[in-house]
LOMAR-933135 format. One record per residue: residue in one letter; x, y, z of N, C-alpha, C in turn. Coordinates in steps of 0.2 Angstrom, whole numbers, plus 5000, padded with zeros to 4 digits. Example, Ala and Ser with C-alpha at 12.3 -4.5 7.8 and 13.67 -1.06 7.14 Angstrom:
BEGIN
A506649725039506249785039506649845039/S506449895035506849955036506450005039/
END
This chain:
BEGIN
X500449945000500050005000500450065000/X500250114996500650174996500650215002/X501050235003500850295009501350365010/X501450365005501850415001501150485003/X501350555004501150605007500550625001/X500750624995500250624990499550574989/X499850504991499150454991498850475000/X499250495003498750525009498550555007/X498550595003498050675000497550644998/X497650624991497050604987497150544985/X497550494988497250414987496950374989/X496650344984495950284988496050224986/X495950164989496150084986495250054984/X495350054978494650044975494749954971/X494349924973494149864973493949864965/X494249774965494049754957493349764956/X493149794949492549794949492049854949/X492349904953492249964952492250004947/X491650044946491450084939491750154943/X492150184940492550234944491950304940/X491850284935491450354927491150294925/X490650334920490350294916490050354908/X490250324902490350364898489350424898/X489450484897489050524899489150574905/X489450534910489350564919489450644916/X489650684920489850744921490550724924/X491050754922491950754925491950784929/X492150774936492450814937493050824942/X493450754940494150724942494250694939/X494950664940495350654935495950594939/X496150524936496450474941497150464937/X497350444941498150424942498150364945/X498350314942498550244943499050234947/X499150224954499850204956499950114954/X499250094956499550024957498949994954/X498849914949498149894948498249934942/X497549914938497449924931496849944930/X496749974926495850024925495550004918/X495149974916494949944909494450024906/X494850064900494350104897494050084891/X493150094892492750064886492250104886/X492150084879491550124877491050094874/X490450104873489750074869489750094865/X489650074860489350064852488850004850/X488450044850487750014847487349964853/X487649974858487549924863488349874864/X488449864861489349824863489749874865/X489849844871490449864875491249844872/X491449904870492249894865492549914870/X493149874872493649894876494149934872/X494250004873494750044870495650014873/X495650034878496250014882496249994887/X496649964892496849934900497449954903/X497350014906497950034908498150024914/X498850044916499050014924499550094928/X499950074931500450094937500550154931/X500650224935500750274931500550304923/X499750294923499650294918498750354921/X498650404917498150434921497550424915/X497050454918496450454913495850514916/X495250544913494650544915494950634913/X495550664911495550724913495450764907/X495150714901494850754893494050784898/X494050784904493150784905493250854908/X493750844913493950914916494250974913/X494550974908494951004903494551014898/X493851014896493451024892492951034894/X492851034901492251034904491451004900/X491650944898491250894895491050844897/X490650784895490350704896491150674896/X490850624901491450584900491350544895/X491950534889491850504882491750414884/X491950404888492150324891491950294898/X491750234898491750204904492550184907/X492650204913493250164917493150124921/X493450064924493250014928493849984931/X493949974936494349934940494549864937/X494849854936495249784933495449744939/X495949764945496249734948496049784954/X496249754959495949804965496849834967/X496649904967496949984962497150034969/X497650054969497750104972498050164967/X497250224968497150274963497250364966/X497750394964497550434965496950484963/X496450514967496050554962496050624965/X496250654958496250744958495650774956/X495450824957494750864957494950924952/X494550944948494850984942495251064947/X494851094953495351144955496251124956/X496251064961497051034963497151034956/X497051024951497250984944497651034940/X497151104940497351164937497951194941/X497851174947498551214951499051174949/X498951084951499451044949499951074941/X499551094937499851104931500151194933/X499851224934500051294935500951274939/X500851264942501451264949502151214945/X501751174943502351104939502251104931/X502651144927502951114922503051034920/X503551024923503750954922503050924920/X502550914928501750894927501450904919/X501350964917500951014913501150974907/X501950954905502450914899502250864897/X502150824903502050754903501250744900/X500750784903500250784900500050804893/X500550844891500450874884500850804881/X501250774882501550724878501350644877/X500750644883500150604884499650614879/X499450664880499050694875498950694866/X499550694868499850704859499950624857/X500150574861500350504859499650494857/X499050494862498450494860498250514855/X498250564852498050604846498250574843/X498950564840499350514836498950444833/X498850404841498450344840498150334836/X497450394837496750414835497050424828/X497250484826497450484819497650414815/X498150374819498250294813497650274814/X497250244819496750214818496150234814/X496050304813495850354807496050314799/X496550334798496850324794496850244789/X496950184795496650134796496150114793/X495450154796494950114794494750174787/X494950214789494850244781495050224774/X495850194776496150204768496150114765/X496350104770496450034768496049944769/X496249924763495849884764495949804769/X495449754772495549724778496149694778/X496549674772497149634773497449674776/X497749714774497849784777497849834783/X497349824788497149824791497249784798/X497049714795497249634800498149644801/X498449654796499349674798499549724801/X499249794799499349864804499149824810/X498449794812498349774818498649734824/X498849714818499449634824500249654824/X500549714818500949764819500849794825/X500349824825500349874833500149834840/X499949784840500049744845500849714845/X501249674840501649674843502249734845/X502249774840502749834844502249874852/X501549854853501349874861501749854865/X501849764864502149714866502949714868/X503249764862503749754862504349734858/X504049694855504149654848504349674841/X504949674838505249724830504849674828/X504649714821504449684816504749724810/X504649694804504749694798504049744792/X504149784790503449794785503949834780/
END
């Protein structure tokens, strides 16, 4: 368990299984993974598509507060998680006060746009053969794994 001066601030240990948001809510925090994994998904059409499973050091929920919008996605507890959660005032200070903070977010941000953009591109341009190799491409380099194209 953490007990680091910051998880005493706004740490909470949240059990598997927990629906932390749900796509629509209102935002108005934003979570930081210390430890455990947060599954993000979304509906479409009724099917529950799992976007991504993040873990340790990995943040989310803060496109809601920084745009003062619906939460795009559902998040859920994977594993039972010790989370921190910031409230959009701390969040705004947090970036005001910390650069370092404010960089790291922007360079999160940006990977994401990136993402979104191949995946655009993807189901746009090319056709499923096509598609099935960029896909099993990007899982192996997730993984880890060089590949050849």
């Amino acid at each position: 368990m953490s007990s680091s001066p910051l998880f005493e601030k706004f740490g909470k240990i949240i059990p598997k299984g927990t629906v932390l948001f749900r796509e629509g809510d209102i935002g108005q925090e934003m979570f930081i993974i210390q430890s455990g994994r947060v599954k993000i998904s979304k509906t479409v059409r009724n099917i529950e598509k799992t976007l991504s499973v993040i873990g340790k050091g990995e943040f989310f929920g803060e496109m809601a507060i920084l745009n003062d919008k619906q939460r795009s996605a559902t998040a859920e507890v994977v594993d039972d998680s010790e989370i921190l959660v910031i409230d959009r005032n701390t969040f705004e200070t947090m970036i005001k006060g910390n650069t370092e903070i404010a960089l790291r977010i922007i360079k999160k941000l940006a990977q994401r746009l990136q993402e979104a953009d191949n995946q655009i591109e993807n189901l746009l341009i090319k056709d499923n053969t096509s598609r099935l190799v960029n896909l099993l491409a990007k899982i192996a380099k997730d993984k880890g794994v060089d590949t050849v194209m």
